[in-house]
C-alpha positions as CSV (number, residue, x, y, z in Angstrom):
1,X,7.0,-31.0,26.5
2,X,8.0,-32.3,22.8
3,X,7.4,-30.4,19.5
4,X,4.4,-32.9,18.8
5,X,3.1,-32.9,22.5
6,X,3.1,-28.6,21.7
7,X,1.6,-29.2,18.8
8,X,-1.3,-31.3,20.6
9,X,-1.3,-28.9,23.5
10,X,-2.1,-25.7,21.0
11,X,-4.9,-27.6,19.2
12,X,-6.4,-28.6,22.4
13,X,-6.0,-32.5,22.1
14,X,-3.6,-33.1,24.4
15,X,-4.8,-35.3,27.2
16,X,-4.4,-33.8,30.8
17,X,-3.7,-37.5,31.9
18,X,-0.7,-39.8,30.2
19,X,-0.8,-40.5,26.8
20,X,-2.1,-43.8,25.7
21,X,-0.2,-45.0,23.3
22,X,0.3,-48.5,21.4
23,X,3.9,-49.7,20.3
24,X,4.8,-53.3,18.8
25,X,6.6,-55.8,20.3
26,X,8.4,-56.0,24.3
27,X,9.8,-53.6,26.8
28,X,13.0,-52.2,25.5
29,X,11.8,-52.5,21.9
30,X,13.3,-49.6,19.9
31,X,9.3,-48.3,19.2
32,X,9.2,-47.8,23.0
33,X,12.6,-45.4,22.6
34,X,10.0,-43.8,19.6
35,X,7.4,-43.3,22.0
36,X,9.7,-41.6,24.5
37,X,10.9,-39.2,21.7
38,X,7.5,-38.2,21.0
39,X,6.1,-38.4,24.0
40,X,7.4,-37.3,27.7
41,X,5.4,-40.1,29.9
42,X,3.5,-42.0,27.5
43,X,1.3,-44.8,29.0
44,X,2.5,-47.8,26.8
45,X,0.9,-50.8,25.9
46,X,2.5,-53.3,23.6
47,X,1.0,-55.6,21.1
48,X,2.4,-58.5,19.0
49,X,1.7,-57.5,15.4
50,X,2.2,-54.4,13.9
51,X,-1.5,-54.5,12.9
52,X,-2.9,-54.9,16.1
53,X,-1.4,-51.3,17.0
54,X,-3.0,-50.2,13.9
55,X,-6.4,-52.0,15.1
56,X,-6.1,-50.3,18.9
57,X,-5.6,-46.6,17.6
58,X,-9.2,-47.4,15.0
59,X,-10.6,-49.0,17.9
60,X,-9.5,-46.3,20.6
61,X,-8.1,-48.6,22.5
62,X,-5.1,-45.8,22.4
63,X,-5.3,-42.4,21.4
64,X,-1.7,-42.8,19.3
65,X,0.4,-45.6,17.8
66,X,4.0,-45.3,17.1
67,X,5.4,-47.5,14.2
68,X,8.1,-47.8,12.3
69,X,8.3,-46.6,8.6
70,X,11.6,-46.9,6.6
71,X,15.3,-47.7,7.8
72,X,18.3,-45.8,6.3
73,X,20.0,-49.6,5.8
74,X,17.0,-51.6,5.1
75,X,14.8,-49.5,3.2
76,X,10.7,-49.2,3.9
77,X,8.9,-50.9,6.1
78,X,6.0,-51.7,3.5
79,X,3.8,-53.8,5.8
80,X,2.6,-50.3,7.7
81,X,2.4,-48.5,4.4
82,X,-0.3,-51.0,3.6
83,X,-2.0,-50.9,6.9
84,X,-1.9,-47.1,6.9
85,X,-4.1,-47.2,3.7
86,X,-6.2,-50.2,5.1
87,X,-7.2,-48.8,8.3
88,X,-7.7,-45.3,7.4
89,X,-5.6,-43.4,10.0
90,X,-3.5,-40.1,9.6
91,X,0.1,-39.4,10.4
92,X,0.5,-36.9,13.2
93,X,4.2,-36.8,13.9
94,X,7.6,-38.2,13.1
95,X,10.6,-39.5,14.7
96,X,14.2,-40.3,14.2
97,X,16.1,-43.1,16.1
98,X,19.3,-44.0,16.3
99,X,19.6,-48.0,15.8
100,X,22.8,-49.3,17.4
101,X,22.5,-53.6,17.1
102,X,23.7,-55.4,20.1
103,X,24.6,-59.0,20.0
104,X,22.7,-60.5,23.3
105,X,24.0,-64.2,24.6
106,X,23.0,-65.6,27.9
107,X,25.6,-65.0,30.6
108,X,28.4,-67.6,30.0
109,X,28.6,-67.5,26.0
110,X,31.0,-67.1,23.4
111,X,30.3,-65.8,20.2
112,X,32.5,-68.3,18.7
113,X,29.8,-71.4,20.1
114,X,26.7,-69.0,18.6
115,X,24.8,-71.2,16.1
116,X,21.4,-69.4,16.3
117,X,20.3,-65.5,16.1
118,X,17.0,-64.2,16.4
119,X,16.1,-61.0,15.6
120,X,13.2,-58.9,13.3
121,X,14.0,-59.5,10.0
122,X,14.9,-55.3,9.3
123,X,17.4,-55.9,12.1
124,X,18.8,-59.3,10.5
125,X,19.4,-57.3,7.4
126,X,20.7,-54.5,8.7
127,X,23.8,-56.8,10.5
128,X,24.1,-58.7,7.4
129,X,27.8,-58.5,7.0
130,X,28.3,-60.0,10.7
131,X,25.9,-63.1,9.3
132,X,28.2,-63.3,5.7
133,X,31.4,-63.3,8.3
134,X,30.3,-66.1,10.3
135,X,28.6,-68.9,7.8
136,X,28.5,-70.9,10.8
137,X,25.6,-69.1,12.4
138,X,21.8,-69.1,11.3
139,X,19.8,-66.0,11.3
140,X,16.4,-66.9,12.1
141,X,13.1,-64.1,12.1
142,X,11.5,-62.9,15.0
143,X,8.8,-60.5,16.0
144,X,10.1,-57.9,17.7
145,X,14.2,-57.1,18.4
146,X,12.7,-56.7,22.1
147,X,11.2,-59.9,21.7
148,X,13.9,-61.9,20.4
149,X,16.2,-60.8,23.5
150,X,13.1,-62.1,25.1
151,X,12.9,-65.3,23.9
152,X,16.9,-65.9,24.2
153,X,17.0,-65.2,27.7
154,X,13.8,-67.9,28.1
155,X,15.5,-70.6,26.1
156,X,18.8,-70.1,28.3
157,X,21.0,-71.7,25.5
158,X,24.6,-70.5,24.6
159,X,24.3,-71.9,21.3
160,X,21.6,-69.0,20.8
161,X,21.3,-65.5,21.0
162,X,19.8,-62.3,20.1
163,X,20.7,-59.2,18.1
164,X,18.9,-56.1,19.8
165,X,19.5,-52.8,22.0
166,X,22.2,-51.9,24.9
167,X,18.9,-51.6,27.2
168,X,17.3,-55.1,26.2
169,X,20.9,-56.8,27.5
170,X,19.7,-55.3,31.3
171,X,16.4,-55.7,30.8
172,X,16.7,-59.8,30.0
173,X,19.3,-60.4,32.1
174,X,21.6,-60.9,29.1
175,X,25.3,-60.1,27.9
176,X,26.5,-58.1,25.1
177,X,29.1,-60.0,23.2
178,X,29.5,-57.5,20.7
179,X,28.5,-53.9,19.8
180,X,27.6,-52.3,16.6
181,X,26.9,-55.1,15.1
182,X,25.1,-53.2,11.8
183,X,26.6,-52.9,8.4
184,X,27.3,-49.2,8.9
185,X,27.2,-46.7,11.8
186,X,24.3,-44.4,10.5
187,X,21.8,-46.6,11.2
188,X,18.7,-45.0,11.5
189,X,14.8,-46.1,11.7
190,X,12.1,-43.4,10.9
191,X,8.7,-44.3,13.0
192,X,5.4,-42.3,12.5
193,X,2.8,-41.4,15.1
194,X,-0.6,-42.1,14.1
195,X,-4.1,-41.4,15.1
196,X,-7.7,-41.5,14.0
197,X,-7.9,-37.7,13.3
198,X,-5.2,-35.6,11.3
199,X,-3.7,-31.9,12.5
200,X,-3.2,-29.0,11.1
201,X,-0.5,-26.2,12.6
202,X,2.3,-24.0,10.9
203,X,4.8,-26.3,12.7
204,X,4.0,-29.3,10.3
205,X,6.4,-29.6,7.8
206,X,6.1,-32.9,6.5
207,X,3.2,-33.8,4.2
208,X,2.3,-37.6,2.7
209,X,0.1,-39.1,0.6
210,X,-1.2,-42.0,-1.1
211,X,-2.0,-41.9,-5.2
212,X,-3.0,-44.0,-7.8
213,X,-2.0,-42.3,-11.1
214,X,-4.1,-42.4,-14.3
215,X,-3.0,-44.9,-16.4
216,X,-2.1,-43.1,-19.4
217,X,1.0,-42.0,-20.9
218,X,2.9,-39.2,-19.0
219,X,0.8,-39.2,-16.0
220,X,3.4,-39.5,-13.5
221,X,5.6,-37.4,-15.3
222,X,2.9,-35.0,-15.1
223,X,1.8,-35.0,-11.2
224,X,5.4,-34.9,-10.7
225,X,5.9,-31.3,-12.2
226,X,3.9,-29.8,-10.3
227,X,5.7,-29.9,-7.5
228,X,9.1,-28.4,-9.4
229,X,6.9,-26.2,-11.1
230,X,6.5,-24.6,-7.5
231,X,9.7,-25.3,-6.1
232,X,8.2,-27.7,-3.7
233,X,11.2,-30.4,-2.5
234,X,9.8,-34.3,-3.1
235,X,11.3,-36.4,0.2
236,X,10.0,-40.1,-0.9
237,X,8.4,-41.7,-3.4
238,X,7.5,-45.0,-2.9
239,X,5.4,-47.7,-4.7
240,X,3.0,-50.7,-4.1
241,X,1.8,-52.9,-6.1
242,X,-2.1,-53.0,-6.5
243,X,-3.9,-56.4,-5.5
244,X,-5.6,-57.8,-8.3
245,X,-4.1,-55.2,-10.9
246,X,-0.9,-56.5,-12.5
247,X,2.2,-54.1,-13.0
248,X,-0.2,-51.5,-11.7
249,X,0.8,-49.4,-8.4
250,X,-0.3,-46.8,-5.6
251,X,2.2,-44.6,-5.1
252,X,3.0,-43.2,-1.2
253,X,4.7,-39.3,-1.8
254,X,6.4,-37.6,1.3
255,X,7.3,-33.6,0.1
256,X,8.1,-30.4,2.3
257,X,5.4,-27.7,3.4
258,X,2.4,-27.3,5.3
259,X,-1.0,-27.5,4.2
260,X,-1.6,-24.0,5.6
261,X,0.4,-22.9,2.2
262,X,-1.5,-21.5,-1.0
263,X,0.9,-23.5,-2.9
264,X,0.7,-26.4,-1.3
265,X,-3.0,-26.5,-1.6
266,X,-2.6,-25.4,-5.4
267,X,-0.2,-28.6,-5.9
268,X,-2.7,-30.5,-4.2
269,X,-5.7,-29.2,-6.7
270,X,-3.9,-29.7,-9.5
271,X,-2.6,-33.2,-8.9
272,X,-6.3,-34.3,-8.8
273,X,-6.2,-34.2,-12.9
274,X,-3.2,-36.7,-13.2
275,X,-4.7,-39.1,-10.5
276,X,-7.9,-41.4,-10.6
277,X,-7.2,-42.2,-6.1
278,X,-5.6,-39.9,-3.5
279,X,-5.9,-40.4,-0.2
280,X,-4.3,-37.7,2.1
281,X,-2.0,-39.4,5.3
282,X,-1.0,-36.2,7.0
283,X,1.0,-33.3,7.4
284,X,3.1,-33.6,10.9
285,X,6.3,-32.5,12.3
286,X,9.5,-34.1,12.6
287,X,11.6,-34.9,15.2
C-alpha cells in the first residue's frame, strides 16, 4: 500500500475495488508511471487532453486524476494550474518521476537519416541541446510522449521518430537509438493527484493555494511575511496572468505544514487581509 493509498485507507475513502483513475495521453506515458507511484493497481483510463482528465474526475467518471505539474528542466506546467482553478478540484497527493528521454526510430533507422521528432512540447524542450546539435532535424509537438512513440511506430518511416520512455520502445515495437537524450540527468516531472473532495491527515505536508492579492502597495510584500514571521518554509510561488485584467495576476503558493497546525491556520487567517481571492487547492503528501 502507498503513503497516499494509507492516507485514503485511514480516512475511509479508499475503494475496496481498484482505483479508477484518469491519466493523459497512451500506455507507457510517463503519467501512467505517476499513477503506479501513487497507486498499487490503479484501474487506468487515458484521455487525450489534459482537460478531459480534469472533466472525468468533476464528472466522476474517475474517482482520481494524475497530472503533471512542473519539470525540474522545463519549468511549470501552467495549462493544469489553470484547469485546477477552472474546474474546482483539490490536490490530494504528490509524486516525483524520474524522466529519462529515449530517442524511438522504427526498426532499421539511423539517427543520422532522422529528419522528424515528435514529442510533447515539455519533452522537446527538455532535449533541446540534442535538437541545437543536429539543425538538420525538426522537432515537431505532439500530445502525449506515449503518443508520439505511437504515432511513429504507425507512420513506419525512418526519416521520423519519437523522443519518449525505455518502456514505450517495447511497447511500439520501436528501437532506441539513443539514451538520455535530456539536457541534464536530473530530470524530474512533479505530477499531482486530484479529486473532487480534499483530505485532511497529519501525514500531509504539502499545502497550495491560489491568491489574488490586493492591488495596493506592499500587498505581496505583506502576505509574504507572514509566513517568515512564523518560520513557515515557501516551496513555490508562481504567477498567472488574469484574463481581462492587464499586468494583473493570481498567484499559486506551495509552503510546508499541515492544516492540522495552529500556525498554519493563523497564516491562513491572516493572509485573508492582504488578499481580495483565495481559493484553497489542498494539503497532501509527497512521494
Amino acid at each position: 500500500m502507498t503513503q497516499l493509498e494509507s492516507i485514503l485507507s485511514d480516512l475511509g475513502r479508499l475503494p475496496e475495488a481498484p482505483v479508477r483513475a484518469a491519466c493523459q495521453g497512451v500506455e507507457c506515458s510517463y503519467s501512467q508511471l505517476a499513477c503506479e507511484t501513487a497507486f498499487t493497481q490503479p484501474s487506468i483510463t487515458f484521455y487525450p487532453a489534459f482537460e478531459d482528465v480534469f472533466t472525468a474526475v468533476a464528472g466522476g467518471e474517475a474517482e482520481f486524476g494524475v497530472v503533471p505539474i512542473e519539470n525540474t528542466l522545463a519549468g511549470s506546467v501552467t495549462d493544469n494550474y489553470d484547469l485546477l482553478l477552472r474546474h474546482e478540484l483539490f490536490i490530494i497527493g504528490s509524486v516525483t518521476v524520474p524522466v529519462a528521454h529515449c530517442l524511438l526510430g522504427v526498426p532499421g533507422a539511423k539517427k543520422e537519416d532522422l529528419r522528424h521528432i515528435y514529442s510533447h512540447p515539455q519533452a522537446l524542450h527538455q532535449c533541446s541541446d540534442f535538437f541545437s546539435a543536429n539543425r538538420q532535424i525538426e522537432a515537431h509537438s505532439y500530445s502525449n510522449t506515449a503518443a508520439s512513440a505511437q504515432y511513429v511506430a504507425d507512420l513506419a518511416d525512418p526519416a521520423c521518430a519519437a523522443i519518449g520512455s525505455r518502456a514505450c520502445a517495447g511497447r511500439y515495437g520501436l528501437c532506441i537509438l539513443e539514451e538520455g537524450l535530456q539536457n541534464r540527468k536530473d530530470n524530474f516531472t512533479r505530477f499531482v493527484i486530484i479529486a473532487r473532495q480534499p483530505i485532511q491527515h497529519p501525514l500531509c505536508s504539502r499545502i497550495s493555494l491560489v491568491i489574488r492579492v490586493a492591488h495596493r502597495a506592499g500587498s505581496l510584500y505583506s502576505a509574504l511575511s507572514r509566513f517568515a514571521q512564523q518560520g513557515i518554509n515557501l516551496l513555490k510561488l508562481e504567477s498567472r496572468p488574469i484574463p481581462d485584467s492587464p499586468f494583473e495576476f493570481l498567484f499559486y503558493w506551495d509552503f510546508d505544514g499541515s492544516v492540522l497546525d495552529g500556525k498554519v491556520q493563523q497564516v491562513m487567517e491572516e493572509l485573508r487581509e492582504d488578499v481580495i481571492f483565495l481559493r484553497y487547492l489542498g494539503n497532501y503528501p509527497e512521494a
